[in-house]
VEXDREN-667219 format. One record per residue (C-alpha): residue number from 1; residue in three letters; x, y, z. Coordinates in steps of 0.25 Angstrom, whole numbers, always signed. Example, Ala and Ser with C-alpha at 12.3 -4.5 7.8 and 13.67 -1.06 7.14 Angstrom:
<pagu><n>1</n><res>Ala</res><px>+49</px><py>-18</py><pz>+31</pz></pagu>
<pagu><n>2</n><res>Ser</res><px>+55</px><py>-4</py><pz>+29</pz></pagu>
This chain:
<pagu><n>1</n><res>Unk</res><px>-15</px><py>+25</py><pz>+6</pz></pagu>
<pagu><n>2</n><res>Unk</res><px>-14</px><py>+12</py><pz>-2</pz></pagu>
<pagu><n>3</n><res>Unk</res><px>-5</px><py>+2</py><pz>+6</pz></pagu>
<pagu><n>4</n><res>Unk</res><px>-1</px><py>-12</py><pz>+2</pz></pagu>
<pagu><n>5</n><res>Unk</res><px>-14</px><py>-19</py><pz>-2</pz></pagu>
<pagu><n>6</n><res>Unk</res><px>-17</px><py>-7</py><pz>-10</pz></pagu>
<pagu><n>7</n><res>Unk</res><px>-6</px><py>-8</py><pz>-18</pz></pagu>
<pagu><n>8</n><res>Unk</res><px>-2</px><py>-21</py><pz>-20</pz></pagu>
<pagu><n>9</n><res>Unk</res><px>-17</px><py>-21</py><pz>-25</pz></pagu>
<pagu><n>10</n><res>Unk</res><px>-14</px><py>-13</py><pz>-35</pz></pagu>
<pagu><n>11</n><res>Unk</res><px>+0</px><py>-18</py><pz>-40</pz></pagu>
<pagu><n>12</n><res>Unk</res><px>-9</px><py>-30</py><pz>-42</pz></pagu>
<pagu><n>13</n><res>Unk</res><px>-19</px><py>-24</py><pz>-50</pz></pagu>
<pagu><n>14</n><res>Unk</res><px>-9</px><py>-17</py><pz>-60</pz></pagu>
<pagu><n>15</n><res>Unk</res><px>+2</px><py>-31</py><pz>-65</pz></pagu>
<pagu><n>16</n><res>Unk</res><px>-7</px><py>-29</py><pz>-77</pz></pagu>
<pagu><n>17</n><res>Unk</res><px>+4</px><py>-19</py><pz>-80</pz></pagu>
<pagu><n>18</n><res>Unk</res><px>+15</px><py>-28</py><pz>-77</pz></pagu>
<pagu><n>19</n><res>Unk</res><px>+24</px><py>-30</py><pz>-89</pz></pagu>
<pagu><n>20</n><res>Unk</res><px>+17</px><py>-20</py><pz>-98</pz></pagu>
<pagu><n>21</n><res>Unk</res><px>+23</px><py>-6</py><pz>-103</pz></pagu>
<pagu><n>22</n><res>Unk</res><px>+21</px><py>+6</py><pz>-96</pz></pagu>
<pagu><n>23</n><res>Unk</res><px>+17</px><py>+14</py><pz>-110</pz></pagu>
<pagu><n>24</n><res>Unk</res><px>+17</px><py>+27</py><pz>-102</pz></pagu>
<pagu><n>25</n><res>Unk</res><px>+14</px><py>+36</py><pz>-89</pz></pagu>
<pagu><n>26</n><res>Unk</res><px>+4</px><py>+47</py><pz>-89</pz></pagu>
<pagu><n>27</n><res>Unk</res><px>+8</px><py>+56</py><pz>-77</pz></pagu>
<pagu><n>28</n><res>Unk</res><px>-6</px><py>+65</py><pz>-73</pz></pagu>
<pagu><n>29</n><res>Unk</res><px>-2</px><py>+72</py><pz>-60</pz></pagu>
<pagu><n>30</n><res>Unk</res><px>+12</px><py>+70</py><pz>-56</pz></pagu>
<pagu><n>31</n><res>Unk</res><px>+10</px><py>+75</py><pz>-42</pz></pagu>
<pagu><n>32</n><res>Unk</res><px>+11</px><py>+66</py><pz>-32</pz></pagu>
<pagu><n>33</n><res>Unk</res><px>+18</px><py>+62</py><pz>-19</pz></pagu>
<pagu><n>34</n><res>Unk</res><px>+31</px><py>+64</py><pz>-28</pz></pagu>
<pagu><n>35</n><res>Unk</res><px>+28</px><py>+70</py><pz>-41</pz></pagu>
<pagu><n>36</n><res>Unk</res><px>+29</px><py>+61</py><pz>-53</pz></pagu>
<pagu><n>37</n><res>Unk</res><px>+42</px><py>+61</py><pz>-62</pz></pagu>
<pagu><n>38</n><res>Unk</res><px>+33</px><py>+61</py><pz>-73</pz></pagu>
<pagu><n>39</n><res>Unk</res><px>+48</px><py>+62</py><pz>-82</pz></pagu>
<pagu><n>40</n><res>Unk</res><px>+53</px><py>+49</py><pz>-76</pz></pagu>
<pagu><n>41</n><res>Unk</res><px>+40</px><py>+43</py><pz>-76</pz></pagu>
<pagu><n>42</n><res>Unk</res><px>+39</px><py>+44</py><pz>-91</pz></pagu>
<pagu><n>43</n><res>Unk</res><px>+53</px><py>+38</py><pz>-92</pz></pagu>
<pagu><n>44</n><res>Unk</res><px>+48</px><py>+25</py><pz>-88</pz></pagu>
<pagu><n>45</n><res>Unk</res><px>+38</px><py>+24</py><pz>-101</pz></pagu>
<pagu><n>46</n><res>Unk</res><px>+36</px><py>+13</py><pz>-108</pz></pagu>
<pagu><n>47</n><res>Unk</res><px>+43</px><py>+3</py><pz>-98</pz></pagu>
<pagu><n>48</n><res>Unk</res><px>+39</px><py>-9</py><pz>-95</pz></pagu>
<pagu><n>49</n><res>Unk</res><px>+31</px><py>-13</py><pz>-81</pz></pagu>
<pagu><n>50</n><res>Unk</res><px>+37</px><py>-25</py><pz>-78</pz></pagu>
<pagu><n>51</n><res>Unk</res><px>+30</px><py>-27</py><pz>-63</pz></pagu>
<pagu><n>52</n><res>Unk</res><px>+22</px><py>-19</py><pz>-55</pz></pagu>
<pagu><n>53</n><res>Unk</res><px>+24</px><py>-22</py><pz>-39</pz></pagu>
<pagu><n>54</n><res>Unk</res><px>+23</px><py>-16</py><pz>-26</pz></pagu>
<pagu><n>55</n><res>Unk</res><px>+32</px><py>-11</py><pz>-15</pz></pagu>
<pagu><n>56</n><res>Unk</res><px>+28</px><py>-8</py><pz>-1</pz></pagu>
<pagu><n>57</n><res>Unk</res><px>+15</px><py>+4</py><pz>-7</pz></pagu>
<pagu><n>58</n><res>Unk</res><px>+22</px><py>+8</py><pz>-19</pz></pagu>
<pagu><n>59</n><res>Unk</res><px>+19</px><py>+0</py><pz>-35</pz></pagu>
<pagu><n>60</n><res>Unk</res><px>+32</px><py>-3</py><pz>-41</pz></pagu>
<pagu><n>61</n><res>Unk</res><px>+31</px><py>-3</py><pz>-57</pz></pagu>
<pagu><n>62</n><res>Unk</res><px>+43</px><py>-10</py><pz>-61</pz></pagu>
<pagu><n>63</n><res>Unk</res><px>+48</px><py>-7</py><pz>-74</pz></pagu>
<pagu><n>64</n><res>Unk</res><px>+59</px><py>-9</py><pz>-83</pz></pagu>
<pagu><n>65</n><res>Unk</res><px>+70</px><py>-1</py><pz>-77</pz></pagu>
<pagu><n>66</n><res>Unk</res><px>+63</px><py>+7</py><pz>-65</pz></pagu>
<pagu><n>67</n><res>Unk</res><px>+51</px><py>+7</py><pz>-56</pz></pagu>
<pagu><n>68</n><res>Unk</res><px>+37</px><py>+15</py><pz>-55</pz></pagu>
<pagu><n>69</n><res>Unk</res><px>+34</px><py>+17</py><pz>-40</pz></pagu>
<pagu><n>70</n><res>Unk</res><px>+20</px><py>+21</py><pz>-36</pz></pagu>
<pagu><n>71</n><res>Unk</res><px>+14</px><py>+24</py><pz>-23</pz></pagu>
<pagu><n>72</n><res>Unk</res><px>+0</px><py>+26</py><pz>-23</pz></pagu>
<pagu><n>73</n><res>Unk</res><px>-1</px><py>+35</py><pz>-9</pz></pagu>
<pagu><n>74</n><res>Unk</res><px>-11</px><py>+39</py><pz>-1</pz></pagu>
<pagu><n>75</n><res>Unk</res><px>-22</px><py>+40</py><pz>-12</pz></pagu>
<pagu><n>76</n><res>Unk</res><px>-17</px><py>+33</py><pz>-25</pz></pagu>
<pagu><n>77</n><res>Unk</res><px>-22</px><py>+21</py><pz>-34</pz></pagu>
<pagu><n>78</n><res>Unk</res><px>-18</px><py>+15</py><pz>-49</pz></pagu>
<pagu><n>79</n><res>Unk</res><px>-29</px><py>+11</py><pz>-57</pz></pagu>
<pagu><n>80</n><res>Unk</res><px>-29</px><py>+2</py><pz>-70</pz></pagu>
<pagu><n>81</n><res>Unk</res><px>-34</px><py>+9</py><pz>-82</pz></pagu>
<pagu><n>82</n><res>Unk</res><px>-37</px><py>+7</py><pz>-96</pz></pagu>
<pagu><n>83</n><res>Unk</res><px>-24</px><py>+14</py><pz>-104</pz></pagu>
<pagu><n>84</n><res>Unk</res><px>-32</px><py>+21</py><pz>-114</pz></pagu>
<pagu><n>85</n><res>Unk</res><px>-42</px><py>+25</py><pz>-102</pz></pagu>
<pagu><n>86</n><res>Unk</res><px>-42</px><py>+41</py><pz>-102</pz></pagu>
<pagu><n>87</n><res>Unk</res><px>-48</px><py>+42</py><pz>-88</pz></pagu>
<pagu><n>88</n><res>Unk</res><px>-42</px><py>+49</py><pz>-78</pz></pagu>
<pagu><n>89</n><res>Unk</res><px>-45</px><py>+51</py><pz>-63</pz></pagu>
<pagu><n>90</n><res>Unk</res><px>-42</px><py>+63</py><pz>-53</pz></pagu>
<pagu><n>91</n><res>Unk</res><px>-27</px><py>+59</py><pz>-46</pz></pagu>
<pagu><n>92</n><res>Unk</res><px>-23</px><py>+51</py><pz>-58</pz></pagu>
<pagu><n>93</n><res>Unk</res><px>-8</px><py>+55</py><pz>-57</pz></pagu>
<pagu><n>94</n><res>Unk</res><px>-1</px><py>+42</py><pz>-67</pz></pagu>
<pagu><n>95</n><res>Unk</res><px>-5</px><py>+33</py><pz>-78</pz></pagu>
<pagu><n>96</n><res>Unk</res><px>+4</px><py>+22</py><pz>-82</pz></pagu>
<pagu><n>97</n><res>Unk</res><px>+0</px><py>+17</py><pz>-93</pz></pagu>
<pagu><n>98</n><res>Unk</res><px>+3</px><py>+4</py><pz>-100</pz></pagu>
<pagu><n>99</n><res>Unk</res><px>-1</px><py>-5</py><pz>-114</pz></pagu>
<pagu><n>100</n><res>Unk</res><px>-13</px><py>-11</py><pz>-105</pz></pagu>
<pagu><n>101</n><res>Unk</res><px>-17</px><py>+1</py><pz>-97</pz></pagu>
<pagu><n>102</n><res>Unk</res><px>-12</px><py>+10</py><pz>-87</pz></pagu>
<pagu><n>103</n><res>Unk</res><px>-11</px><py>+11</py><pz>-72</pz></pagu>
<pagu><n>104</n><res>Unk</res><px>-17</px><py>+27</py><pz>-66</pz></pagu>
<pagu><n>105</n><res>Unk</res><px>-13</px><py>+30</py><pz>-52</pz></pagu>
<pagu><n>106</n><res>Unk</res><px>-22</px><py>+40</py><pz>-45</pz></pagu>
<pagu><n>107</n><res>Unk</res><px>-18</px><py>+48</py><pz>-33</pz></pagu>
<pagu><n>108</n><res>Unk</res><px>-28</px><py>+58</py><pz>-27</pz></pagu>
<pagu><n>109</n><res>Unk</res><px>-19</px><py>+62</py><pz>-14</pz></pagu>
<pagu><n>110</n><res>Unk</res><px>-5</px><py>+62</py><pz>-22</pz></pagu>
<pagu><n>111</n><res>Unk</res><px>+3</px><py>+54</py><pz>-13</pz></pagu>
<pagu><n>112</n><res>Unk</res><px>+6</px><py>+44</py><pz>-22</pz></pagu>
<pagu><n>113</n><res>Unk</res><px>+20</px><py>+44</py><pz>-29</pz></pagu>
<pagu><n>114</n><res>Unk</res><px>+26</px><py>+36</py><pz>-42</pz></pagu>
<pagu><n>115</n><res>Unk</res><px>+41</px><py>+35</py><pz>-45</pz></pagu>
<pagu><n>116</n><res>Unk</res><px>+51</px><py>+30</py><pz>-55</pz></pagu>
<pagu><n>117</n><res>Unk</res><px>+60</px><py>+23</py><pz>-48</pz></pagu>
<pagu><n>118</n><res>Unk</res><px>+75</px><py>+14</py><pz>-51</pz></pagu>
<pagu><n>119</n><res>Unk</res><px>+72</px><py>+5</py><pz>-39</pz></pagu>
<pagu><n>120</n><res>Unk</res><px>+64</px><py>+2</py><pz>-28</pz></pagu>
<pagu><n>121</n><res>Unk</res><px>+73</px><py>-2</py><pz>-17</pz></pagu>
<pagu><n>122</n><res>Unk</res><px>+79</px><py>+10</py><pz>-18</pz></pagu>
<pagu><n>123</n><res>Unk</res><px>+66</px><py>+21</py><pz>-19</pz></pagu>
<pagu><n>124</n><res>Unk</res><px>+63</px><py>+30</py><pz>-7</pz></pagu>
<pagu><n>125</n><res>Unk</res><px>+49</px><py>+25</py><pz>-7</pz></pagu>
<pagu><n>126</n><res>Unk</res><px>+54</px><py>+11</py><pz>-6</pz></pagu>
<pagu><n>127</n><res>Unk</res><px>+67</px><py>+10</py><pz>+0</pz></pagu>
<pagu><n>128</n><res>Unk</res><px>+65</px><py>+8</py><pz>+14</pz></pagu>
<pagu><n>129</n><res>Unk</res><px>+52</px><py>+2</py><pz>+13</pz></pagu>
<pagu><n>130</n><res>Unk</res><px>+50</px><py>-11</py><pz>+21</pz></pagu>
<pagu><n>131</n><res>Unk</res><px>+46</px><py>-26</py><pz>+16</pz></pagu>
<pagu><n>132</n><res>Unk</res><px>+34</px><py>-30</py><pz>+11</pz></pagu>
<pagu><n>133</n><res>Unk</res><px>+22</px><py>-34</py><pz>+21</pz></pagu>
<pagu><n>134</n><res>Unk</res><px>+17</px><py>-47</py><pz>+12</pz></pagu>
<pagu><n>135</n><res>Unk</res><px>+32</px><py>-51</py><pz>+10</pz></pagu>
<pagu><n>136</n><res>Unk</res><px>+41</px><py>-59</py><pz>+17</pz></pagu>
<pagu><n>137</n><res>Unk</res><px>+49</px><py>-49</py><pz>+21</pz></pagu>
<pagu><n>138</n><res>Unk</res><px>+40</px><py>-44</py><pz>+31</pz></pagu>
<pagu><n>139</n><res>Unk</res><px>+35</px><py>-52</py><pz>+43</pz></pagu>
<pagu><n>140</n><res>Unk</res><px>+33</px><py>-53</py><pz>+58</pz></pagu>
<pagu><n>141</n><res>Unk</res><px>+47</px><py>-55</py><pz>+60</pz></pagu>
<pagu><n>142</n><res>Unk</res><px>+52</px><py>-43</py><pz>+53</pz></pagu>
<pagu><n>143</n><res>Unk</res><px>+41</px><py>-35</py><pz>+59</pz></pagu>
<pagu><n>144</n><res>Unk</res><px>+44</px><py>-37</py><pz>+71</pz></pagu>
<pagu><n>145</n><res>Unk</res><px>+59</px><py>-33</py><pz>+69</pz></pagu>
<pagu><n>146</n><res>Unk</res><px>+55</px><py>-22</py><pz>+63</pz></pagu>
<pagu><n>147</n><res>Unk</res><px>+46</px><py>-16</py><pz>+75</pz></pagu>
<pagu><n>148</n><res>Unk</res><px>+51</px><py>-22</py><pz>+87</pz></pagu>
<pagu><n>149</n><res>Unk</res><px>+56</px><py>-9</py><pz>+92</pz></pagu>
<pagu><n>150</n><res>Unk</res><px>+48</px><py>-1</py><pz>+88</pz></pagu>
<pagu><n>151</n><res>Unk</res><px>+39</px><py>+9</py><pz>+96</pz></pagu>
<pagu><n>152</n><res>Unk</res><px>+29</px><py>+11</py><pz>+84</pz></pagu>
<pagu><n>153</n><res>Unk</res><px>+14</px><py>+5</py><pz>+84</pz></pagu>
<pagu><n>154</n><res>Unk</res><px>+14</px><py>-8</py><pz>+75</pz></pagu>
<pagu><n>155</n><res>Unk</res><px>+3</px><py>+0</py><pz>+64</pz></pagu>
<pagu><n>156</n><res>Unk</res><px>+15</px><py>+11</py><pz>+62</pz></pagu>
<pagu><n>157</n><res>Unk</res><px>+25</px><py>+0</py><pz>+60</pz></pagu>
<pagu><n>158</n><res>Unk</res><px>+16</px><py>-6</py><pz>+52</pz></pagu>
<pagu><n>159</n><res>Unk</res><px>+14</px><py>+6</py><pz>+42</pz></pagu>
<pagu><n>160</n><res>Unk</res><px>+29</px><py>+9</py><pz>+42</pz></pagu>
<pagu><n>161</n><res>Unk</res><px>+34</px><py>+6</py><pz>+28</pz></pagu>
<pagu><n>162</n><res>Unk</res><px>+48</px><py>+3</py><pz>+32</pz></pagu>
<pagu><n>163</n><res>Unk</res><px>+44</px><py>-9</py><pz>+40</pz></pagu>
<pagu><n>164</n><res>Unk</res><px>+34</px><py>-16</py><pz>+30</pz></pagu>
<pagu><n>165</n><res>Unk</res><px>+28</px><py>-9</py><pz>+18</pz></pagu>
<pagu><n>166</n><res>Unk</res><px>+12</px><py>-7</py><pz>+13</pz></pagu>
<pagu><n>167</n><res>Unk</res><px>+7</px><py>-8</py><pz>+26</pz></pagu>
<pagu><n>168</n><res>Unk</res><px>-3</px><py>+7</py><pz>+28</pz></pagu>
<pagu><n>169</n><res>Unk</res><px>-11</px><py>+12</py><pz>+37</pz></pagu>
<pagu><n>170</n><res>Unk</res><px>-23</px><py>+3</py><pz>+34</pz></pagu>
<pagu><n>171</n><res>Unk</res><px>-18</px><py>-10</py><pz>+34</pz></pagu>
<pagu><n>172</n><res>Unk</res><px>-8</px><py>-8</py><pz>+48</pz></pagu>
<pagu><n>173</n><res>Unk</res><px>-22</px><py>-8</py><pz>+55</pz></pagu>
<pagu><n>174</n><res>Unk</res><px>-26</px><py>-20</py><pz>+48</pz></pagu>
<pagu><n>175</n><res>Unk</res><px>-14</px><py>-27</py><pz>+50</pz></pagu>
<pagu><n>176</n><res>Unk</res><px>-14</px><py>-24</py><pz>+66</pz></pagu>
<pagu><n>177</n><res>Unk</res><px>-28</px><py>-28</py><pz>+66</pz></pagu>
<pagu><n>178</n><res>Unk</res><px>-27</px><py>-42</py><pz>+62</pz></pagu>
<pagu><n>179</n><res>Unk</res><px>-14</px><py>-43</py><pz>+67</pz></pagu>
<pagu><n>180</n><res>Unk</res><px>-20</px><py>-39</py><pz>+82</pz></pagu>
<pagu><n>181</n><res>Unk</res><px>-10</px><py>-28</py><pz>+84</pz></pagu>
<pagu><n>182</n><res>Unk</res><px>-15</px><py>-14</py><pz>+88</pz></pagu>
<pagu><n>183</n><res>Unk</res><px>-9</px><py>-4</py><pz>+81</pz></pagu>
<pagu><n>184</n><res>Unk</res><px>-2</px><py>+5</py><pz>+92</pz></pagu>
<pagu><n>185</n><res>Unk</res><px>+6</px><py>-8</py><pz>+97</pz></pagu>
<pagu><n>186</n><res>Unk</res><px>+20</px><py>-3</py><pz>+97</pz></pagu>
<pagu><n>187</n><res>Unk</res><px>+28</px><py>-13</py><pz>+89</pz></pagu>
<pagu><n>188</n><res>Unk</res><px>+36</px><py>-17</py><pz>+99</pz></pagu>
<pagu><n>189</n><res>Unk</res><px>+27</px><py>-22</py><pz>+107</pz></pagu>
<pagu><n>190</n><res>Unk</res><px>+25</px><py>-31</py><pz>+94</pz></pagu>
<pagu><n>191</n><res>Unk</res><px>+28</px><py>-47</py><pz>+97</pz></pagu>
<pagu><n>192</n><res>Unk</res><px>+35</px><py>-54</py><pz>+84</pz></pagu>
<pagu><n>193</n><res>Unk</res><px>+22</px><py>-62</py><pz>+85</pz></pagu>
<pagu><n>194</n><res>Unk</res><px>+15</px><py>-50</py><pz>+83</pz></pagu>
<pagu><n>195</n><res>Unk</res><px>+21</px><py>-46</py><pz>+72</pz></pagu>
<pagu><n>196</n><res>Unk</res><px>+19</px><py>-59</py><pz>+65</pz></pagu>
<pagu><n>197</n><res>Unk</res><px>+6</px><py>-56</py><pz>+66</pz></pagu>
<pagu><n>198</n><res>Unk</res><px>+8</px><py>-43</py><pz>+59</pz></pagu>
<pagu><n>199</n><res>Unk</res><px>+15</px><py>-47</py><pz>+50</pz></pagu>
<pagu><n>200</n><res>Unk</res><px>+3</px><py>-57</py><pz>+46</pz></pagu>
<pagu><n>201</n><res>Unk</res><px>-8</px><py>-49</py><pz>+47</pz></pagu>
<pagu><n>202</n><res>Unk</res><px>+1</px><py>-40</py><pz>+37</pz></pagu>
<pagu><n>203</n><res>Unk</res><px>+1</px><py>-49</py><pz>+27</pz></pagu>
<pagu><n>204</n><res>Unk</res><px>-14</px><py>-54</py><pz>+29</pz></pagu>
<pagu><n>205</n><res>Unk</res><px>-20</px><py>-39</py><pz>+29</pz></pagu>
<pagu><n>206</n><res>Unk</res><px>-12</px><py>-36</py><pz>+18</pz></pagu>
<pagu><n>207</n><res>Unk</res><px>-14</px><py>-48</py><pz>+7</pz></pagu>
<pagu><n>208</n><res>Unk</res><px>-30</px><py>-48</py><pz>+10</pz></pagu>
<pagu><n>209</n><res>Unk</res><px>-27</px><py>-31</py><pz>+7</pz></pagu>
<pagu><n>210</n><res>Unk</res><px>-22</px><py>-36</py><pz>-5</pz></pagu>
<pagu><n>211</n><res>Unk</res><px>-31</px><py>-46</py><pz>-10</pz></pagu>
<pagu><n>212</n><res>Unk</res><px>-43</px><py>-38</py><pz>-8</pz></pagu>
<pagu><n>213</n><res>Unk</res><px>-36</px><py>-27</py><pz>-15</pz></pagu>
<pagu><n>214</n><res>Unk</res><px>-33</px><py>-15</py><pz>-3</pz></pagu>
<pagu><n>215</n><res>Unk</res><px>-40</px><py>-7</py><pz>+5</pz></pagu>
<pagu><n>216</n><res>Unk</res><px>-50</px><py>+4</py><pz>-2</pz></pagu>
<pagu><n>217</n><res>Unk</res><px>-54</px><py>+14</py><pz>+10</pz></pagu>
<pagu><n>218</n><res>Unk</res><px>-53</px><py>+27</py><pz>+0</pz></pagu>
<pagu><n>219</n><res>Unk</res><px>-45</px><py>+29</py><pz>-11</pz></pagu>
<pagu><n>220</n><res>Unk</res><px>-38</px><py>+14</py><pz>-15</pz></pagu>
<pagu><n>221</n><res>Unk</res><px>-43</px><py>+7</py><pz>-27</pz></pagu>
<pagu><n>222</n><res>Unk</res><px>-37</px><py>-4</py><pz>-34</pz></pagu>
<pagu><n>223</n><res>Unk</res><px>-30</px><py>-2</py><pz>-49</pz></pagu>
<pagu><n>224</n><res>Unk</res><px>-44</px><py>-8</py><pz>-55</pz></pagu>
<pagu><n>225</n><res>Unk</res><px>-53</px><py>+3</py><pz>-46</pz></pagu>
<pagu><n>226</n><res>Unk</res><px>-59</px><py>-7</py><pz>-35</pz></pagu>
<pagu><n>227</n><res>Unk</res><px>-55</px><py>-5</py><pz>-20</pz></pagu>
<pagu><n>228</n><res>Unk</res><px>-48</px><py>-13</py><pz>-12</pz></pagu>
<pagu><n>229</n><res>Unk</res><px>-58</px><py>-22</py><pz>-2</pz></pagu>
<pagu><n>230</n><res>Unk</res><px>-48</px><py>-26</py><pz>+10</pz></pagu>
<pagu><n>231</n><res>Unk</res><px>-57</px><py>-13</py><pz>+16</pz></pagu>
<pagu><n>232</n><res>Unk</res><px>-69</px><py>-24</py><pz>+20</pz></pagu>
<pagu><n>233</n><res>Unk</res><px>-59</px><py>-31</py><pz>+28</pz></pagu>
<pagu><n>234</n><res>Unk</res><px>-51</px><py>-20</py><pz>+36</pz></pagu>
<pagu><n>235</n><res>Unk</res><px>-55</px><py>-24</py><pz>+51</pz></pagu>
<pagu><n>236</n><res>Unk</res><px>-50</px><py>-11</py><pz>+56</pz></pagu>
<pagu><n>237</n><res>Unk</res><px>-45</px><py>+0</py><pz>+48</pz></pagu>
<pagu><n>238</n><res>Unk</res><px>-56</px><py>+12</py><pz>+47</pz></pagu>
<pagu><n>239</n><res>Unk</res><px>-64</px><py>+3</py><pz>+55</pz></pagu>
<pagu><n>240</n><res>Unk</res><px>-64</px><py>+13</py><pz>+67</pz></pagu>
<pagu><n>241</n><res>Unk</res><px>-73</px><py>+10</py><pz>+80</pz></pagu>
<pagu><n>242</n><res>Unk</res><px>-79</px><py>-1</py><pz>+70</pz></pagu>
<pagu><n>243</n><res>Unk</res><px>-81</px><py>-16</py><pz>+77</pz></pagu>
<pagu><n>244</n><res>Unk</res><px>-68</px><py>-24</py><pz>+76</pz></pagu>
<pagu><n>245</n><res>Unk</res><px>-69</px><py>-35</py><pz>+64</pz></pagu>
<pagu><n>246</n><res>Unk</res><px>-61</px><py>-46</py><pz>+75</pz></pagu>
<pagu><n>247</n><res>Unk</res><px>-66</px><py>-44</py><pz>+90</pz></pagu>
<pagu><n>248</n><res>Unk</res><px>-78</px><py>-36</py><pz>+83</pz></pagu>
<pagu><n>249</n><res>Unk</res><px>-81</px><py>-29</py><pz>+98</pz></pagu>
<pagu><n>250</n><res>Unk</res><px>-70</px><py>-18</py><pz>+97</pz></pagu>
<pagu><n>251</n><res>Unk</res><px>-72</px><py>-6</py><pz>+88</pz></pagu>
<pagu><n>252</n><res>Unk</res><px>-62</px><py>-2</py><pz>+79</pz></pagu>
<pagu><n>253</n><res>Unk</res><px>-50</px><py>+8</py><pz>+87</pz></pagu>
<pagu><n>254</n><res>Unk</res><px>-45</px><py>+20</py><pz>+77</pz></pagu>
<pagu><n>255</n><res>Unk</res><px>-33</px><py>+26</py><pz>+83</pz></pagu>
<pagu><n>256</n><res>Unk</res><px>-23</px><py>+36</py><pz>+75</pz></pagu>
<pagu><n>257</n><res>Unk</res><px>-9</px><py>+29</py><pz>+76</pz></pagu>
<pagu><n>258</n><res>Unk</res><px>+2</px><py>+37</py><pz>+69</pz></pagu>
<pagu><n>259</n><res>Unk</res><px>-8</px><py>+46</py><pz>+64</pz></pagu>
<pagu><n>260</n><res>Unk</res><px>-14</px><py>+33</py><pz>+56</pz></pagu>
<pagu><n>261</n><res>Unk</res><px>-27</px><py>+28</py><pz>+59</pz></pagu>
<pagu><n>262</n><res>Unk</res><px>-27</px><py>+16</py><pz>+66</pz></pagu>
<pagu><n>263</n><res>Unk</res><px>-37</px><py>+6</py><pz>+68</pz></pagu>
<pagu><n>264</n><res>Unk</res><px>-38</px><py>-6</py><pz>+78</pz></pagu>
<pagu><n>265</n><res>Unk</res><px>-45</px><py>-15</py><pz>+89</pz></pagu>
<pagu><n>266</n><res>Unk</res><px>-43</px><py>-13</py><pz>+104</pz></pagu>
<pagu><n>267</n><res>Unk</res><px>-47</px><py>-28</py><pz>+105</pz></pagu>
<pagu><n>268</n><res>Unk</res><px>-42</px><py>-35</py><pz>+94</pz></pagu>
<pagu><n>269</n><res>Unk</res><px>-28</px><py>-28</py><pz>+92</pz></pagu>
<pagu><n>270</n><res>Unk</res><px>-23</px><py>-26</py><pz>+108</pz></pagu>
């Protein structure tokens, strides 16, 4: 599933569309997590677009007098095309289309969702979502708040949206790893300094995710069709009884944790 890097990389890659009129919307195959109103969708027709951002894993187009909401799911990408280009790809579901082209998002396994919406803080997908991980919202402090009582391993905590957002399966193991925490530590056992540490390592996993455009291991691409390279730099994600990148004499441990695979070193994360 695409998780923050994936789709802050591609909110980035489509401002081009940012103060340009949405001409019309091509619905292919409504059926997805939700089915598409295709009606309310073509209500919005001819609005403006006037800025395209992100919450949590969901792409916000903010229009004039309501909202686009799309999640991508487990499978789903958006890709930049030319708006008189006729080609169209299996698991194309929705074309937006505006003056200077239009945006296609694909979704092969369907779990992907798009909504009309009157306001994001009061949405179902969005409401009880927790802060932002790159913003100053969150940090050790609040972390350690958050979780001191809890019996949960630190991963699970860190993949529960309600305490921080974007945060999957891929880079909780990432995260742990620089952070030297293993992943079944329950949280409160978690110093505040530890959680500093956290809280770092968060931000430092996630902005390099970003700058080198997300994680590609199978079905991401980016809006202009490369993959996203952050893939050369996991150290233990999918590395399973590969040599530790740090102590580089431990082979990499694979465990399911929350029936989620989890991946860590028994010398570096103690």
């Amino acid at each position: 599933m695409p998780e923050l890097p994936e789709v802050e990389t591609s909110v980035q890659a489509i401002q081009e569309f940012n103060n340009q009129k949405l001409q019309s919307i091509q619905v292919y195959n409504p059926n997805l997590r939700w089915k598409v109103d295709i009606a309310s969708l073509h209500k919005i027709k001819n609005q403006m677009v006037y800025k395209i951002s992100r919450r949590a894993k969901y792409i916000l187009f903010n229009l004039e007098k309501s909202q686009l909401l799309l999640h991508l799911g487990m499978s789903g990408t958006i890709r930049i095309s030319q708006k008189n280009s006729n080609l169209y790809k299996k698991h194309d579901h929705i074309e937006l289309v505006f003056k200077k082209g239009k945006i296609i998002f694909n979704d092969p396994r369907r779990f992907g969702s798009i909504h009309l919406i009157s306001s994001p803080y009061n949405h179902f997908l969005l409401n009880k979502l927790g802060p932002e991980p790159l913003s100053e919202n969150f940090n050790g402090e609040y972390f350690y708040q958050k979780v001191k009582n809890s019996v949960a391993p630190i991963k699970s905590a860190l993949m529960n949206q309600h305490h921080v957002v974007g945060i999957g399966n891929i880079y909780a193991n990432e995260v742990l790893f620089d952070a030297r925490i293993r992943p079944t530590r329950k949280c409160r056992t978690l110093t505040k300094k530890e959680t500093i540490s956290i809280d770092f390592s968060i931000k430092k996993i996630l902005n390099r995710a970003i700058e080198l455009g997300g994680t590609t291991l199978k079905d991401f691409h980016q809006p202009d069709g490369n993959k996203g390279y952050f893939k050369n730099e996991l150290s233990v994600y999918d590395r399973a009884n590969k040599k530790c990148k740090a102590c580089k004499k431990q082979s990499i441990k694979k465990i399911i944790l929350a029936q989620r695979a989890t991946y860590f070193c028994k010398d570096c994360q103690n």
